[in-house]
DOTORDREN-584630 format. One line per 5 residues: for each residue x, y, z of N, C-alpha, C. Coordinates in steps of 0.1 Angstrom, whole numbers. Each point is the difference from the previous one (the first is absolute). Layout:
# residues N
X Y Z X Y Z X Y Z; ... .
END
This chain:
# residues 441
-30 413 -170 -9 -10 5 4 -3 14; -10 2 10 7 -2 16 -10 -16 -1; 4 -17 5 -9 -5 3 -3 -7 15; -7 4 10 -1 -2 17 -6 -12 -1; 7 1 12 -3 -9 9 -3 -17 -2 .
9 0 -11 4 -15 -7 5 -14 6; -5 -8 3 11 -15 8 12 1 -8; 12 -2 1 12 -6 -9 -2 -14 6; 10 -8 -11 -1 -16 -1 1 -2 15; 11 6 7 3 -2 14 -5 5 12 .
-12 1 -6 -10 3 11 -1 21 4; 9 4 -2 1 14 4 -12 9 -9; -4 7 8 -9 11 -7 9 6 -5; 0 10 -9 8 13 -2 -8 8 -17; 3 10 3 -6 6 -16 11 5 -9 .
0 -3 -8 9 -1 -13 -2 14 -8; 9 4 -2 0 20 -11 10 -8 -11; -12 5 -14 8 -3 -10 0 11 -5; 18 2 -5 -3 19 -9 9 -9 -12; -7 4 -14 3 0 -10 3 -17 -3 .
11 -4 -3 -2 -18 -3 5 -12 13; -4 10 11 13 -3 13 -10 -2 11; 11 -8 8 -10 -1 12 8 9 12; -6 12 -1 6 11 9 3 0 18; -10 -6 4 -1 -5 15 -8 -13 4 .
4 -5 12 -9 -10 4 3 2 14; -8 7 5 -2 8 16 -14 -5 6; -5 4 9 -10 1 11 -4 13 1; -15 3 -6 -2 15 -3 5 11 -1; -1 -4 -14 3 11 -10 -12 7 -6 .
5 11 5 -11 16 -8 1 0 -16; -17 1 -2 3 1 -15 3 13 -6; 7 -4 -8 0 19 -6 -14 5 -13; 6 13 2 -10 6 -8 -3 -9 -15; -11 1 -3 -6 -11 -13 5 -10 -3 .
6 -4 16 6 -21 0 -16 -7 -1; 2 -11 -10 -7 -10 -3 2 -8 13; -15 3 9 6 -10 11 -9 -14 0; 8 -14 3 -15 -14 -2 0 -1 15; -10 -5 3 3 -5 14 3 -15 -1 .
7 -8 4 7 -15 -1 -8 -5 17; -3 4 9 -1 -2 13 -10 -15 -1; 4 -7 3 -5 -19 4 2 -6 -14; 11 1 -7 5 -2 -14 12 -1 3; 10 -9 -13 10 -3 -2 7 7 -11 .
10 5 3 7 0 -11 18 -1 -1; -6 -6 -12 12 -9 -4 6 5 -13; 16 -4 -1 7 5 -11 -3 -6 -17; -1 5 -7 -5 -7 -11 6 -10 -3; -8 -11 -4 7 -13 -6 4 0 -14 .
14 -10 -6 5 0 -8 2 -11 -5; -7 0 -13 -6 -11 -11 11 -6 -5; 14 -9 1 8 1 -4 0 -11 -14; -15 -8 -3 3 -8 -10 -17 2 -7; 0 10 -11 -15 3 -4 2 0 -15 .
-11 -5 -6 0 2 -18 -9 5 -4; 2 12 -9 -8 10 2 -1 2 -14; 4 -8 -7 -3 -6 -15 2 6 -14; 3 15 6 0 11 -9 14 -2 -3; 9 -1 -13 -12 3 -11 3 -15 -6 .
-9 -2 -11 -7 -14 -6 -16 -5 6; -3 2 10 -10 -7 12 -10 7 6; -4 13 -6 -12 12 9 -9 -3 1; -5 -12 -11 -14 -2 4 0 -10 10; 11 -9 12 2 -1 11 -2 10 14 .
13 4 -7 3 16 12 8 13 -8; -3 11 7 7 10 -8 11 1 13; 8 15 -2 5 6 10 -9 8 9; -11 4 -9 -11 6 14 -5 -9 3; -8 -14 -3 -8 -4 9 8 -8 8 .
10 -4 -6 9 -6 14 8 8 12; -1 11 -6 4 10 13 -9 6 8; -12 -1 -6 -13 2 12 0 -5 7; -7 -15 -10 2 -16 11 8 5 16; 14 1 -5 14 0 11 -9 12 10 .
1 13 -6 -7 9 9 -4 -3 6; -15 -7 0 -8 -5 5 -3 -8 8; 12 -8 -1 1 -10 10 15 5 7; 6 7 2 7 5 8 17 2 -7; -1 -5 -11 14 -4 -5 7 15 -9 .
6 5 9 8 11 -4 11 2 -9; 4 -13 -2 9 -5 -9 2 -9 -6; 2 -5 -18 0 -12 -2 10 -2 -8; 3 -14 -3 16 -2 -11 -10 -11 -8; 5 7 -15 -8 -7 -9 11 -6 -9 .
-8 -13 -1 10 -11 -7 4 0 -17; 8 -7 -2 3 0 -19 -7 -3 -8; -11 -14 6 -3 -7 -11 -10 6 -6; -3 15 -7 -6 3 -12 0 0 -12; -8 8 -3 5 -3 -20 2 13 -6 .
14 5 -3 8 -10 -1 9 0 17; 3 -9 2 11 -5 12 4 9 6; 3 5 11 8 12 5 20 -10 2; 5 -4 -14 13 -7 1 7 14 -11; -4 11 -3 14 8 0 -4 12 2 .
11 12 -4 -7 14 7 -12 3 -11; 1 -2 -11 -7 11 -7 -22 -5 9; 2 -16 3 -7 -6 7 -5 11 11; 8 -1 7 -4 6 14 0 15 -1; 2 7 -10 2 16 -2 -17 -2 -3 .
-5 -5 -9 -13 -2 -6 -11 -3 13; 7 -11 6 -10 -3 17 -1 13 11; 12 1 0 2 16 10 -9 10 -5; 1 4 -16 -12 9 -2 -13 -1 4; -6 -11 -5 -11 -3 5 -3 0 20 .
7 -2 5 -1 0 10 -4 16 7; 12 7 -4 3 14 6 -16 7 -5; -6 -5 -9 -7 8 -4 -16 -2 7; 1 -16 3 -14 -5 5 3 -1 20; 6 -4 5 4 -5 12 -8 8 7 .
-4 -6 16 -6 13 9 12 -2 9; 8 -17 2 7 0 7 11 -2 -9; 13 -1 14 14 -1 -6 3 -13 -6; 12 -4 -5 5 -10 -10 8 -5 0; 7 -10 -2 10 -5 -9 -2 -8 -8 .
9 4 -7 1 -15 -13 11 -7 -2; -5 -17 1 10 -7 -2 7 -4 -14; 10 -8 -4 6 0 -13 -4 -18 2; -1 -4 -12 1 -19 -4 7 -2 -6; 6 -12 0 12 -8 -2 -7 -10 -10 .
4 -3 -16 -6 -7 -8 15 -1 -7; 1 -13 -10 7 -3 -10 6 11 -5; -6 11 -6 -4 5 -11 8 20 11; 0 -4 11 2 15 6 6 9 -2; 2 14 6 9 6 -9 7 8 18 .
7 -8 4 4 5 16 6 14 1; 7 1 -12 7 16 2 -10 8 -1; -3 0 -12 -15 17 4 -4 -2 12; -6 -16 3 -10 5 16 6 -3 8; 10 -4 3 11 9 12 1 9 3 .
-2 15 -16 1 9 0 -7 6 7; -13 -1 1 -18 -2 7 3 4 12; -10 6 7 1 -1 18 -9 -10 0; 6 -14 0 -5 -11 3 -9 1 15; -9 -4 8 -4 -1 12 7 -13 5 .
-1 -11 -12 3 -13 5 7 -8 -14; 10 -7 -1 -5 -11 -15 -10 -13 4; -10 -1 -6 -8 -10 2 -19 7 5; -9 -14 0 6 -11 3 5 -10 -9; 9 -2 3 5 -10 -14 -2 -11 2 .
-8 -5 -8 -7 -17 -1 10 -14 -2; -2 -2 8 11 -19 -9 -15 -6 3; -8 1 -5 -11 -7 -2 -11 5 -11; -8 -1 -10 -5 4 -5 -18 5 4; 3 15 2 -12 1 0 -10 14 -8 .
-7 6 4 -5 8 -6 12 11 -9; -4 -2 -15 8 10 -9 16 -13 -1; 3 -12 4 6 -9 -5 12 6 1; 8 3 12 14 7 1 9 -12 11; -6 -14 -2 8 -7 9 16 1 -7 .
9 -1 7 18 0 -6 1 -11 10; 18 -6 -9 3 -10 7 13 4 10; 5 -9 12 12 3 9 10 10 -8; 6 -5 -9 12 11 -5 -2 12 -6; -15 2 -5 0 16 -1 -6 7 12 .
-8 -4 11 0 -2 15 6 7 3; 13 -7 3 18 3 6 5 9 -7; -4 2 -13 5 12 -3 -3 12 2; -16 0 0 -8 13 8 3 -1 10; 6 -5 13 5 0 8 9 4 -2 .
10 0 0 13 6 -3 1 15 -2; -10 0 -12 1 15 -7 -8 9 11; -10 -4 7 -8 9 7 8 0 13; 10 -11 6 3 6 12 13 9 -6; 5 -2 -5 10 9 -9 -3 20 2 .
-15 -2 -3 -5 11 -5 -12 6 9; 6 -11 18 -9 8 12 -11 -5 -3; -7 -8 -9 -16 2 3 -6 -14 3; -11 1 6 -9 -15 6 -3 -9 -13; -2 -9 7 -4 -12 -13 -10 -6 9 .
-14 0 -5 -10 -7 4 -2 -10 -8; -6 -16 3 -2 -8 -3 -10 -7 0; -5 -4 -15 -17 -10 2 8 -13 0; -1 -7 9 10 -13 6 -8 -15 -2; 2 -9 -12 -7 -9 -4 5 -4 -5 .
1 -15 0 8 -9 -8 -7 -7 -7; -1 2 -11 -8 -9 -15 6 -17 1; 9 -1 0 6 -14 4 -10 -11 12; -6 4 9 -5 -1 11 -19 2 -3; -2 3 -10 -16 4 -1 -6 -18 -2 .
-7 1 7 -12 -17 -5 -5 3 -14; 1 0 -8 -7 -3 -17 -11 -8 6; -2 -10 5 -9 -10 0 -9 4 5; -4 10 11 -9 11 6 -8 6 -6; 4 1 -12 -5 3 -16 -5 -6 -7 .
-2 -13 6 -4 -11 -10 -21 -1 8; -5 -6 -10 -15 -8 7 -10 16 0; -8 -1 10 -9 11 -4 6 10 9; -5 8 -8 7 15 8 -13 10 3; -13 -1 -7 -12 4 9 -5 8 -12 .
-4 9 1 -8 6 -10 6 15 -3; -6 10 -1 7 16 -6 0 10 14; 5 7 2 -2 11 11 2 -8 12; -11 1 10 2 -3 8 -6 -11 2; -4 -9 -9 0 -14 2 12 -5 -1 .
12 5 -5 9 -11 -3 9 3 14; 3 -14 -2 11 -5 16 16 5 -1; -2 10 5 11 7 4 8 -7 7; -7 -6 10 13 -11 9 10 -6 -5; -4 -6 -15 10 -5 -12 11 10 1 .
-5 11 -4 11 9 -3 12 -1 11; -6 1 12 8 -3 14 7 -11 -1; -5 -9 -3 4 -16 -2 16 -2 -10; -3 13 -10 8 -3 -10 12 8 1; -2 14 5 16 10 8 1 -10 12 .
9 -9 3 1 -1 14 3 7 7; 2 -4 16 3 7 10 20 0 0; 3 -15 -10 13 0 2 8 5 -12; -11 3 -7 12 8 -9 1 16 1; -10 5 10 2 17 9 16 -1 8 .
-3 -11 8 11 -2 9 11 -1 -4; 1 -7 -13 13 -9 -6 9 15 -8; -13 12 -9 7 11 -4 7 10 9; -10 1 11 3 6 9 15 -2 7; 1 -11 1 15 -6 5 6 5 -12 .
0 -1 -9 13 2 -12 2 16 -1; -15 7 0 4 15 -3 8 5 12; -1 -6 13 5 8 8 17 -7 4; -1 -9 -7 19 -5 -6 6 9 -7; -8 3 -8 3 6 -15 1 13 7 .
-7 6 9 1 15 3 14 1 7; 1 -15 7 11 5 12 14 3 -9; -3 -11 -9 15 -4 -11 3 17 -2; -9 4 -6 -2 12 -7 5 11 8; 0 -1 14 -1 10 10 -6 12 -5 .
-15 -4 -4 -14 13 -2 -11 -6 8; -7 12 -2 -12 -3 10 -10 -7 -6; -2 -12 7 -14 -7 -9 -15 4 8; -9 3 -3 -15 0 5 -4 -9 -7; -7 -12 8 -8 -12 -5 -16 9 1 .
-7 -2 -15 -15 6 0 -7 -8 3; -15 2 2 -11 -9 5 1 -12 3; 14 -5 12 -4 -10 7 -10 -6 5; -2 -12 -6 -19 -6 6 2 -14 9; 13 -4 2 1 -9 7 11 1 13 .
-5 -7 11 8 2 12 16 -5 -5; 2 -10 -8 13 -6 0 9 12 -7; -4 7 -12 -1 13 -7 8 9 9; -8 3 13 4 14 7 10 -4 7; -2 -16 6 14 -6 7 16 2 -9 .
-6 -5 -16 14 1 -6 7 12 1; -9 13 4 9 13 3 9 6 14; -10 -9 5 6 0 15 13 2 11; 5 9 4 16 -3 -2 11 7 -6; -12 5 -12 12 1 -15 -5 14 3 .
10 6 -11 -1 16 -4 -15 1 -10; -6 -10 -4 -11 6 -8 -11 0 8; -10 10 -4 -13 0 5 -10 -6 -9; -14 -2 4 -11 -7 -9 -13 14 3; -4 -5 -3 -15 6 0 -14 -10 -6 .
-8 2 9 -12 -5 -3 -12 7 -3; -11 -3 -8 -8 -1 -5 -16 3 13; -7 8 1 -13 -3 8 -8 -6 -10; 2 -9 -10 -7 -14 -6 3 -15 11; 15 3 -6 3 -9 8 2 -1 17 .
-5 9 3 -1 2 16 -13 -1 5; -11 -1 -12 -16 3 6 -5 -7 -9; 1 -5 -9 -3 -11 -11 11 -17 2; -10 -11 -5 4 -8 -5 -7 -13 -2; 5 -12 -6 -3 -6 -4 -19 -4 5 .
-4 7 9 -11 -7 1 -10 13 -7; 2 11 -2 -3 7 -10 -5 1 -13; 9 -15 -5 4 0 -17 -17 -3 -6; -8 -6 11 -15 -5 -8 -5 8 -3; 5 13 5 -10 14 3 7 9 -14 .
12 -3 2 6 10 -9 1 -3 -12; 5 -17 -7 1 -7 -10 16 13 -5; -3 5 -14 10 5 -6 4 15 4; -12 2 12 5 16 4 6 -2 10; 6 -13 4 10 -2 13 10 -9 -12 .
3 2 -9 15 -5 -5 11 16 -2; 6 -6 4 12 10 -1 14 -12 4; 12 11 -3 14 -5 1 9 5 7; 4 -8 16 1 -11 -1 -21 -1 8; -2 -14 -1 -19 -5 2 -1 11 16 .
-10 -9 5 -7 3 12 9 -13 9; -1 -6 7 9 -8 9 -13 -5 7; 3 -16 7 -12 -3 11 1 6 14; -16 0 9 -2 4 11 15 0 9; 7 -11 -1 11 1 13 11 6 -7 .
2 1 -7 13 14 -8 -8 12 1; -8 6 -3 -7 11 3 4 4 13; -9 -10 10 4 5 13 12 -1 4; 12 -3 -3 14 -1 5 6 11 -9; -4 9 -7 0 9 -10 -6 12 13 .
-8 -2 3 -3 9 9 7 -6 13; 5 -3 9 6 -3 11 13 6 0; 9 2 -20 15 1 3 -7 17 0; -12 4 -10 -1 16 2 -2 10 13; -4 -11 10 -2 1 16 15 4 2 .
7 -12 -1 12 3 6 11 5 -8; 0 5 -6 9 10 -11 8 -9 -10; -1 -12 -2 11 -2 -10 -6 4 -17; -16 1 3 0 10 -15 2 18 0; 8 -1 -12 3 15 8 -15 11 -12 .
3 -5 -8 -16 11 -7 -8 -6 -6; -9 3 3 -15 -5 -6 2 13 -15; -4 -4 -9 -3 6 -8 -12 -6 -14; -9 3 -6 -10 -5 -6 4 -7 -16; 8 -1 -6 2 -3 -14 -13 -2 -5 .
-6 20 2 -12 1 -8 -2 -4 -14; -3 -5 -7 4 -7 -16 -20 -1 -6; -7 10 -1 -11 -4 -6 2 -3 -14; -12 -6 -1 -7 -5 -18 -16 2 5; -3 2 -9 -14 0 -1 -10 -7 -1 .
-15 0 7 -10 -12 3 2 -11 -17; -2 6 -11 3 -6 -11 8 -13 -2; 11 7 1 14 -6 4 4 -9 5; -5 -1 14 -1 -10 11 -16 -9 -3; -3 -2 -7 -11 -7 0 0 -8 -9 .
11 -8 -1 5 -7 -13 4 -14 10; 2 -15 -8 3 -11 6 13 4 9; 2 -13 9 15 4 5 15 3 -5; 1 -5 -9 14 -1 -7 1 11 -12; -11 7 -3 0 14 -7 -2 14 5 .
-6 -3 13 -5 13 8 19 8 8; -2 11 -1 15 2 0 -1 2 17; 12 2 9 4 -3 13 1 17 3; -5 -3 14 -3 12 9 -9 10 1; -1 6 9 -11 5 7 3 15 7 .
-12 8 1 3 15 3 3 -4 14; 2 13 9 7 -1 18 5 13 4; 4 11 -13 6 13 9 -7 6 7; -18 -2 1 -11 12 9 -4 -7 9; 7 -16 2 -8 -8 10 8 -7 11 .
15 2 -4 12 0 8 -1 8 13; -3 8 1 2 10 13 -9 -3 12; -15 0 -12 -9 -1 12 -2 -14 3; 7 -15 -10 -4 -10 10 13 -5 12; 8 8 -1 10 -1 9 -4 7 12 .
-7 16 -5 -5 7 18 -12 -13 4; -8 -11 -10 -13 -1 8 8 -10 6; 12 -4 -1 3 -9 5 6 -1 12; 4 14 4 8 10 10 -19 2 9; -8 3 -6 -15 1 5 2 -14 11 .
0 -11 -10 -4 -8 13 6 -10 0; 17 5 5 9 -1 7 9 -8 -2; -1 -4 -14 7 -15 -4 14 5 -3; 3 14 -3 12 7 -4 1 14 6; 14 2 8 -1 18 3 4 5 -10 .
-6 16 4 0 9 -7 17 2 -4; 5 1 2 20 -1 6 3 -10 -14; -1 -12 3 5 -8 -16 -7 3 -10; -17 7 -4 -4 6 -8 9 8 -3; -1 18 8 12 6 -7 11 -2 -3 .
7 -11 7 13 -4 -5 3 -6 -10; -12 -12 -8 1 -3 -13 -7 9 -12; -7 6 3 -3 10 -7 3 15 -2; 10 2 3 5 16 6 16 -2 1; 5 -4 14 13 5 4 8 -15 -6 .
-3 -8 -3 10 -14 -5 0 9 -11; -10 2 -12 1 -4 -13 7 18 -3; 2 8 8 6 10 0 16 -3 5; 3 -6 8 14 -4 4 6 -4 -12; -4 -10 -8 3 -13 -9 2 7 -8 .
-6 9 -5 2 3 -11 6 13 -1; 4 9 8 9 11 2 -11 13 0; -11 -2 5 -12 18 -2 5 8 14; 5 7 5 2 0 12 -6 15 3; -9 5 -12 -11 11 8 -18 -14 -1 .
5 -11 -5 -13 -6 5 -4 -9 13; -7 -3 2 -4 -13 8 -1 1 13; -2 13 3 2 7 20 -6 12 -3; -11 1 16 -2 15 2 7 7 7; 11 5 -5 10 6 6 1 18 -10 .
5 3 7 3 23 -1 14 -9 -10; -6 13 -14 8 -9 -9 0 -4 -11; -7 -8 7 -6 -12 -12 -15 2 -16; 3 -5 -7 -14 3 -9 -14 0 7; -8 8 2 -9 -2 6 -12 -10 -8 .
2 -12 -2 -3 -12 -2 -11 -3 9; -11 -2 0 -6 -2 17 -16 -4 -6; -3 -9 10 -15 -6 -2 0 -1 14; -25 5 -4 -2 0 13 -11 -9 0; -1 -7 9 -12 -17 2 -4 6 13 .
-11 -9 -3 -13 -3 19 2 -15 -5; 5 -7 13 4 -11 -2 -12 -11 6; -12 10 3 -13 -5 7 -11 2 -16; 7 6 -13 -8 2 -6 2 -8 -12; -6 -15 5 8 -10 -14 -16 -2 -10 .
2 -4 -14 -9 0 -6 1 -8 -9; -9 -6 -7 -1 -14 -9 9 5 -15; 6 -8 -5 9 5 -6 -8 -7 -18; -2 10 -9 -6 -4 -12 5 10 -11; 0 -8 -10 4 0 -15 -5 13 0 .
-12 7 -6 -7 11 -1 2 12 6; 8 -6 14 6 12 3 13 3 5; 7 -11 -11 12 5 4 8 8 -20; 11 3 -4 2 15 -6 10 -10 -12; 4 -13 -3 8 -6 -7 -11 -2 -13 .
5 2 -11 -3 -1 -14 -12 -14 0; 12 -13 8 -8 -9 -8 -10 -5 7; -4 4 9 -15 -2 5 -4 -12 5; 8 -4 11 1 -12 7 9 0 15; -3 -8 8 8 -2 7 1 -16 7 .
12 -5 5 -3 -20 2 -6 7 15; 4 12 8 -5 3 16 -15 1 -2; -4 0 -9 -16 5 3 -9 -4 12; -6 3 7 -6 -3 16 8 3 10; 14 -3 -5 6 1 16 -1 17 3 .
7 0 20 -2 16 1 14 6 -2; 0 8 0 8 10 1 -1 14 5; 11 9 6 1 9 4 7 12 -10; -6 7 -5 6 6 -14 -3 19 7; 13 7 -5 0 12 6 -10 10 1 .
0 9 7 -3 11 -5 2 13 -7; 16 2 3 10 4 -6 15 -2 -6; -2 -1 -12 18 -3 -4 6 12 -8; 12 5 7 8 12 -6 12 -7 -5; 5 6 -11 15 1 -3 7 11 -2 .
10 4 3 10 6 3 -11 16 3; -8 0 13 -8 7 -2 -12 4 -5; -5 -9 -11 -7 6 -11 -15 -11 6; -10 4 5 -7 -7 0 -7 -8 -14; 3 -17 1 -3 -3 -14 -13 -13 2 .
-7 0 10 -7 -8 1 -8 6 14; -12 1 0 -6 7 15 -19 -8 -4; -3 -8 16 -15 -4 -2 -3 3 10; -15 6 -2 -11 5 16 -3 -14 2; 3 -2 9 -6 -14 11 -12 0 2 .
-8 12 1 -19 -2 5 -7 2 -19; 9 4 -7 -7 -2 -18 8 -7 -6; 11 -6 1 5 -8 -13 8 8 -4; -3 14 -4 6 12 -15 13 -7 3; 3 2 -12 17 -4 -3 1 13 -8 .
14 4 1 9 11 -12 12 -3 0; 6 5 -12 18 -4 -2 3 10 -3; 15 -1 1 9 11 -6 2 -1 -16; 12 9 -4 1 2 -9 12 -14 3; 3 -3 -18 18 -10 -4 10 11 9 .
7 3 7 7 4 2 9 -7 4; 3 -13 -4 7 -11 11 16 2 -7; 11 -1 3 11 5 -2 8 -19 -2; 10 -3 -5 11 -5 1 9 -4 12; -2 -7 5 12 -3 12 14 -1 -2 .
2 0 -13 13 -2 -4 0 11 -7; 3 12 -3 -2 6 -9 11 -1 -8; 2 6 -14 11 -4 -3 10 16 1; 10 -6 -1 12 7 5 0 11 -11; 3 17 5 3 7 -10 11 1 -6 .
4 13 -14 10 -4 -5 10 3 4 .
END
């Protein structure tokens, strides 16, 4: 595949030769060879594929949510070349025979690549899934949320321990139950779906008990001397508690393009964990993404279905789809100008590739997996449920725009391609591989 006459993030034209899973050149015309698939890229972007590093993809226990194919379309489709899928299924990804069972499924549905994380529960079994080519341990909850895996400080510290022991990341869902308003929960709470007042929900995670875990996991990391990643930071004090320190955070494009003035609209399909946050945390959420103290944006895609979420507030379960709508609301935001293209691929690409050790991902570089999405960054379009590729058939973005590709490859393999003047979409085959693979005998 030769593809011309492409922008890279940094402005340079150049055309890109991919032979076999590789990115073979990145020159200034290049001759195609004999029965090269050639695209023309010329007043287009392209950029290295983004990497989903916190997605739940639900399989197995949860398909009539998401499967492995329809959550790897989704990704496709919205640009995401890679994703790391979380524990809390059924049953748990907490030992190996767990994660041998998730891995199957995976290798067999994926369009894109993978990892999988291990969870930390009472009940775990650390040696088999140490044994695992872990991607990450976590994210591990000290808060209770979807699938009920909150733990307390000292088995915490001990997954700490054991995981920097054993080289691997510890991501964290960072909340302190100690710190939640109960009372937020008291009086009316509104009606089912999207009548009911979600703000409560906001009301009731504070903002200071993000901040208060956040501080402790990344004590706890330093004690440990392992690497902590704080997940879906939604508050500015949140990303400040990392600041400084050896841990990184990552945010959410909910909590960067959503919030609390939302919740009328959304009622229970804007609850999730940790909430939405008000208008001036949002925007200071976006100001530290300006200036780099967040280092990845990533979606904690987590569907349930319209059913599901259509229930009062205190039954309808927490979170919201985001792997196919991550990409393009960050380019429309690069569109009109509020963010460059530069900290786009940096939290989406080359951060969440550094962090986590991929080092054929996150760059168009001779070398590298040929990973690569291509956008018209003039070509944004209203973003809707109906036409986007996730099981559960919803989205909290609905109306807003977005800039969604035209091309997304992995390691070569075209697995997502749409004509711009008809719509047609096609996919690839599962062929998505393991980032970790596991080690032979």
């Amino acid at each position: 595949m030769l593809i011309t006459g492409g922008t890279l993030v940094d402005g340079r034209v150049r055309d890109v030769r991919v032979t076999g899973e590789t990115i073979a050149a990145v020159e200034r015309d290049l001759d195609p060879a004999a029965d090269e698939r050639v695209i023309d890229a010329h007043g287009k972007r392209l950029l290295p594929g983004a990497i989903d590093v916190h997605v739940h993809f639900r399989e197995p226990g949860g398909s009539h949510k998401e499967t492995w194919r329809t959550g790897s379309r989704s990704a496709a489709a919205g640009g995401v070349t890679t994703v790391v899928d979380q524990p809390n299924t059924d049953p748990p990804t907490v030992d190996g025979a767990a994660f041998d069972a998730k891995a199957r499924l995976a290798a067999d549905a994926s369009l894109v690549d993978y990892g999988i994380n291990g969870g930390v529960v009472p009940e775990w079994d650390p040696e088999s899934l140490f044994d695992c080519p872990l991607f990450a341990l976590g994210e591990v909850f000290l808060a209770d949320s979807t699938g009920e895996m909150g733990i307390d400080l000292p088995l915490f510290e001990d997954a700490l321990d054991r995981a920097a022991a054993a080289e691997v990341p510890v991501t964290v869902h960072a909340e302190d139950a100690t710190l939640f308003d109960r009372d937020a929960l008291d009086g009316d709470l509104g009606g089912v779906g999207r009548a009911a007042r979600s703000d409560r929900w906001s009301a009731f995670r504070t903002p200071e008990a993000e901040a208060e875990a956040v501080r402790r996991a990344v004590d706890a990391g330093e004690r440990a001397a392992g690497q902590v990643h704080i997940a879906h930071t939604s508050t500015p004090e949140g990303v400040d508690a990392t600041d400084g320190t050896d841990a990184t955070c990552e945010v959410t494009p909910h909590h960067l393009f959503l919030s609390t003035a939302d919740c009328d609209r959304l009622g229970t399909f804007g609850r999730m964990n940790p909430p939405l946050r008000d208008p001036d945390r949002r925007d200071a959420l976006l100001e530290r993404l300006r200036d780099g103290r967040i280092d990845v944006v990533a979606t904690d895609h987590a569907p349930h279905t319209v059913a599901e979420k259509r229930q009062p507030l205190t039954d309808a379960p927490s979170g919201v789809p985001g792997v196919e709508t991550m990409l393009p609301l960050l380019l429309d935001a690069v569109r009109r100008e509020e963010l460059t293209l530069e900290r786009v691929r940096d939290v989406t690409a080359a951060a969440p590739a550094a962090i986590f050790d991929l080092p054929r991902k996150g760059a168009i570089e001779t070398g590298r997996d040929a990973d690569l999405v291509l956008v018209d960054l003039e070509d944004d379009r209203e973003i809707e449920a109906a036409a986007l590729h996730s099981a559960c058939g919803w989205t909290p973005f609905e109306g807003r725009s977005g800039v969604f590709p035209e091309l997304t490859t992995v390691r070569g393999r075209t697995v997502y391609e749409r004509d711009p003047a008809t719509g047609a979409e096609s996919f690839g085959e599962p062929l998505g591989e393991s980032v970790r693979p596991r080690a032979g005998p």
